[in-house]
N, C-alpha and C positions, 0 to 999 in steps of 0.2 A: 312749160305749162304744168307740169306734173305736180313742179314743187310748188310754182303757185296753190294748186288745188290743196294742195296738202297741207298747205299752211293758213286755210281758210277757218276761220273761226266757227265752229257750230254748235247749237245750243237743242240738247234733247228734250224730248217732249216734259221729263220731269224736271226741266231746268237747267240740269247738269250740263259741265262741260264738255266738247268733243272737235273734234278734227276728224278729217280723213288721214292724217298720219298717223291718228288710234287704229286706223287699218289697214295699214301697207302691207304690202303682202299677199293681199285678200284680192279675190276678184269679187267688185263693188255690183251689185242692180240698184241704180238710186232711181227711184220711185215715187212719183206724187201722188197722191191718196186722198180718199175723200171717200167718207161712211155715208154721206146719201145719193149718189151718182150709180146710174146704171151697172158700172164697172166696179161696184164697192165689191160685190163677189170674188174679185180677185185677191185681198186679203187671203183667203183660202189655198190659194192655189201659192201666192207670194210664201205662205207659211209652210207651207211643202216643202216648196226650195229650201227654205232657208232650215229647216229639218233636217232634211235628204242631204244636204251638203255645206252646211256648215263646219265638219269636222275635217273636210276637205280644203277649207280656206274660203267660201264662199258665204259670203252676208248680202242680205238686204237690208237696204236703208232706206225708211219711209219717210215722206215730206209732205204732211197734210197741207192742203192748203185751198182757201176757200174762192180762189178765183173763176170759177167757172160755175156761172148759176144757184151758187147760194148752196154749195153741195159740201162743205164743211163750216156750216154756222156752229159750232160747239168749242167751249171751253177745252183745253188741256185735260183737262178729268175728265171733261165726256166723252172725246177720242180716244183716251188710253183705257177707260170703262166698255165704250164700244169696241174697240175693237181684242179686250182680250176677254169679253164677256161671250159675243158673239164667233169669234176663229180664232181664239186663242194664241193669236199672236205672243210673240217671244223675239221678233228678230226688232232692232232700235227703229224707233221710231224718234222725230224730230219736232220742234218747234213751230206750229202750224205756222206760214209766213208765204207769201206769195210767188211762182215760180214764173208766173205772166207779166208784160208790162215793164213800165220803166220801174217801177218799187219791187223788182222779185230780188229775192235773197242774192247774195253774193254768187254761191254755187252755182244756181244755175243761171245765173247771167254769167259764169264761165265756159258752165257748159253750153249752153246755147252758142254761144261768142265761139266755141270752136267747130259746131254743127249747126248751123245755122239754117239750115235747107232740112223741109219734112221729107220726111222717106217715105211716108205713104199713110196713107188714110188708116185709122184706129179698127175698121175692119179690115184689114187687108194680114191683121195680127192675130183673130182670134182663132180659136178651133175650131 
């Protein structure tokens, strides 16, 4: 499964080319994201991390995507505007593309395909 993932084609939010085997090595947060949803705050805290411990081998990797309630309607410029205007994001961000459904990206229709079952309700996560 590994090498499958790693050999997944990924396209960053400015276009450019990427893979997860640009990050072998690294322990991955991959992240879906969305600048108008309750949880857009997280940004902040995601940018921490990836501050705090990037020197250490650790990256996030954001995946805008507007599947849930219209919570990433914007352009490529307007999420990379938002989100380094407002928390100063620095860690990659990705190709806004769907991670729900039968149309979500590649990725996480591998990820999901290997964790398949929720682990627990989105409050059962915060502080």
């Amino acid at each position: 499964m590994a090498n499958e993932l790693s050999a997944l084609a990924l396209t960053r939010l400015d276009g450019s080319s990427d893979s997860l085997a640009q990050h072998a090595g690294k322990v991955l947060l991959v992240v879906n994201v969305a600048s108008q949803c309750g949880l857009t705050p997280q940004y902040e805290g995601l940018e921490k991390l990836y501050t705090s411990y990037r020197e250490q081998g650790f990256e996030v990797l954001g995946f805008p995507a507007n599947d849930f309630g219209n919570q990433e309607p914007g352009s490529a410029e307007d999420i990379d505007q938002f989100c380094k205007v407002n928390y100063g994001v620095s860690f990659p961000l990705f190709a806004k593309a769907p991670v729900s459904g039968e149309d979500k990206q590649p990725l996480y229709a591998a990820l999901t395909a290997a964790e398949p079952v929720k682990q627990g309700p989105v409050e059962d996560f915060r502080e």
